[in-house]
C-alpha positions in Angstrom: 131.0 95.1 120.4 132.8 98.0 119.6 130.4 101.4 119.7 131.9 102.8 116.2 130.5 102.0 112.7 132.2 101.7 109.9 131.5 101.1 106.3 132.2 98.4 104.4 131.3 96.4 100.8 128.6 93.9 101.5 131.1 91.4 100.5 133.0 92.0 103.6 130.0 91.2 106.1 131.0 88.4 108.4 128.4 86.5 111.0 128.2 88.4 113.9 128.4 91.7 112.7 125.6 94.3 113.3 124.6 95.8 110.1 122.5 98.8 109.3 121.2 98.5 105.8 118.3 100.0 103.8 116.7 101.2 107.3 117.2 98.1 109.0 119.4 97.1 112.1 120.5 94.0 112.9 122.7 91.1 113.6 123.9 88.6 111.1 123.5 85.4 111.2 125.2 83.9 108.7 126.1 85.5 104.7 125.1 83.3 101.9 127.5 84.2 98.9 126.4 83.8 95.4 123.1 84.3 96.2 120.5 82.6 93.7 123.3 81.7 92.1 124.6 85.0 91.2 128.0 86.1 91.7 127.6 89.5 92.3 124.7 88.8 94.7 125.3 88.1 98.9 121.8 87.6 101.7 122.7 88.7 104.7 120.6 86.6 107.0 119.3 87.4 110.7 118.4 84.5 112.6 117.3 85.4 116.4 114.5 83.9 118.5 112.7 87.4 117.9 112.7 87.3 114.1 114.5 85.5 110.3 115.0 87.4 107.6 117.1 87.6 104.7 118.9 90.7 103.7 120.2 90.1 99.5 122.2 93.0 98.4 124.7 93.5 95.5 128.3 92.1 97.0 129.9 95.6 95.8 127.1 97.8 97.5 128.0 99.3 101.1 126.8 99.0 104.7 127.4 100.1 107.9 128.3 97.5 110.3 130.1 97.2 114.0 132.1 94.4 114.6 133.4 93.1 118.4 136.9 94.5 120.1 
């Protein structure tokens, strides 16, 4: 994992990355695109043994994520 964040569109979120968004930090999962059916909408979702949970976010919007070397 490299130690430098960088920003990026939502849209651009892959599994594995670690995200910080709206005061959260975590690792993704897996991205569900055209969330409830909306184009313009991805979920972001964590799945560890400590804790799920689903990010949604507007596709366009930005986050902060690092990605491995």
């Amino acid at each position: 994992m490299s130690d430098e964040w960088q920003t990026v569109a939502v849209s651009e979120v892959k599994a594995g990355d670690r995200v910080r968004h709206r005061g959260f930090e975590f690792e993704v999962g897996r991205v569900d695109q055209k969330f409830l059916g909306r184009d313009e909408m991805v979920c972001m979702i964590e799945d560890t043994p400590q804790r799920w949970h689903a990010y949604p976010a507007q596709a366009t919007a930005e986050v902060e994520v690092q990605r491995g070397a």
